[in-house]
C-alpha positions in Angstrom: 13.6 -32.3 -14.4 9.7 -32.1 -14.5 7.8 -34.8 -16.5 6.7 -32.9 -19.0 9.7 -31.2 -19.8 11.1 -34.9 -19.2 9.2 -36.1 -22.2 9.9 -33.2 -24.4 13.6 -34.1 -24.2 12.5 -37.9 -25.0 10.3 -37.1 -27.8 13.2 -34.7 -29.0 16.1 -38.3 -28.2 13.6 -40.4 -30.0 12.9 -38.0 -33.3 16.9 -37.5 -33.7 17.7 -41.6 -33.5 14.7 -41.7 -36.8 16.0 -39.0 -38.5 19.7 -38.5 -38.2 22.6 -42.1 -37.7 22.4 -40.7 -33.7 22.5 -43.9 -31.6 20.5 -43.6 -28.5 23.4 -42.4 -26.2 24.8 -40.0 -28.7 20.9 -38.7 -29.4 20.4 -38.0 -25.4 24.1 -36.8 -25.2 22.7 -34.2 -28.3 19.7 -33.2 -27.2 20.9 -32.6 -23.5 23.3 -30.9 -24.1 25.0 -30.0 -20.8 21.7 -30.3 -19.0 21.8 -33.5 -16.3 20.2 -36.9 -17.4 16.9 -37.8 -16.0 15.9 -41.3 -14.8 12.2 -40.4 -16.1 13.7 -39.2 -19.7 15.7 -42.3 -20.1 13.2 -44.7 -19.1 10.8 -43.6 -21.8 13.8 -43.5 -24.3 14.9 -47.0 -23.3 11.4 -48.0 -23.1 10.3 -46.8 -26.7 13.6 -47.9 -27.8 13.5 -51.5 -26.6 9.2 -52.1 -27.1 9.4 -50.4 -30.7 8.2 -53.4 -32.6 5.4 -54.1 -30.2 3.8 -50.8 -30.1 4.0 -49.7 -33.5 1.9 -52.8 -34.6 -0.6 -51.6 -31.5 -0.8 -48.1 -33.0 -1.0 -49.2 -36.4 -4.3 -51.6 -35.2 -5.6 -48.4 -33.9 -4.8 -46.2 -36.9 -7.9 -45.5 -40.1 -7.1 -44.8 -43.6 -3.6 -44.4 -42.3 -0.2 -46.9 -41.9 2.3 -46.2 -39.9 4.9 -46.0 -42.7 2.9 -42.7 -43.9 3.1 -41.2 -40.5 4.7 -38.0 -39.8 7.6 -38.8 -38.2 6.7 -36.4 -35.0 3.1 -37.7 -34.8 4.9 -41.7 -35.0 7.3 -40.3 -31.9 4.5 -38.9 -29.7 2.2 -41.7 -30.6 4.8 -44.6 -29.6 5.9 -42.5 -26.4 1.9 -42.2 -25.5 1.5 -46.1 -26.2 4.6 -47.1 -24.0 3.3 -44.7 -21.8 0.0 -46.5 -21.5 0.5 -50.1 -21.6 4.3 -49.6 -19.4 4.2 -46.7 -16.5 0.9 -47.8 -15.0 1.6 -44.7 -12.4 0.7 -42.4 -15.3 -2.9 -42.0 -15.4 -4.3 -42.7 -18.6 -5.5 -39.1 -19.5 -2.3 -37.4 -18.4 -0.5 -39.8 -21.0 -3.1 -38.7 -23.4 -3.0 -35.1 -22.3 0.7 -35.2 -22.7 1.3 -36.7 -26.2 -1.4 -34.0 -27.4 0.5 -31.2 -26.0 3.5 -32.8 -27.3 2.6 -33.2 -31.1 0.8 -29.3 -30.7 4.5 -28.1 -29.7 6.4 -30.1 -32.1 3.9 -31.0 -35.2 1.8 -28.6 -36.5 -1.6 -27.6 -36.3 -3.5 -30.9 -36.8 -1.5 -33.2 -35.3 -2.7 -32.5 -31.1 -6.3 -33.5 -33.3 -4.8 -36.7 -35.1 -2.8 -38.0 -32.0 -6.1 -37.2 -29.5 -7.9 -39.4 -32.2 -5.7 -42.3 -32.2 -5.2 -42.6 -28.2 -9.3 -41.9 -27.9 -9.4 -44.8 -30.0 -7.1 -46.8 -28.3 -8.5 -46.3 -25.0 -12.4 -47.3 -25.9 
């Protein structure tokens, strides 16, 4: 499985466990259907998963006007997939991360969420 398609079936893991009673098993089991389970996909979930404390209160240093409690819950995923991204796989170059998480909230968030989650990782990264 390529990484971005990787991290589209993380985001999608991640979105189920916040909105449905899916634990993380059950949510990859869901959203993979009957498609193989990648090391990369589960690392992120796991990752996110496990660090979800610790990078939400790093994204909501880095957020203006906004708390993390008012997110949308897609620009909340991308942003804390981003985040682990960042501060965890240090082989992931910092714009691809940021790259990523954009094209991620385009595809699953609507038209001004690539803006808002570019924003908040510029911001991050300064």
């Amino acid at each position: 499985m390529k990484r971005r398609f990787a991290r589209e079936k993380a985001f999608q893991t991640l979105f189920q466990m916040i909105t449905t009673d899916l634990n993380q098993q059950e949510a990859m089991e869901y959203v993979l259907e009957e498609e193989e389970n990648d090391a990369f996909m589960t690392q992120l979930v796991e990752g996110v998963t496990f660090h979800q404390a610790e990078l939400d209160e790093w994204i909501s240093e880095h957020l203006e006007n906004w708390s993390l409690e008012r997110l949308p819950k897609v620009e909340k995923t991308v942003l804390r997939i981003a985040v682990y991204e960042l501060k965890y796989q240090k082989e992931t170059p910092t714009q691809v991360a940021i790259n990523e998480a954009v094209e991620l909230a385009k595809t699953f968030g609507d038209e001004a969420s690539g803006k808002f989650v570019n924003g908040v990782l510029s911001k991050m990264n300064q």
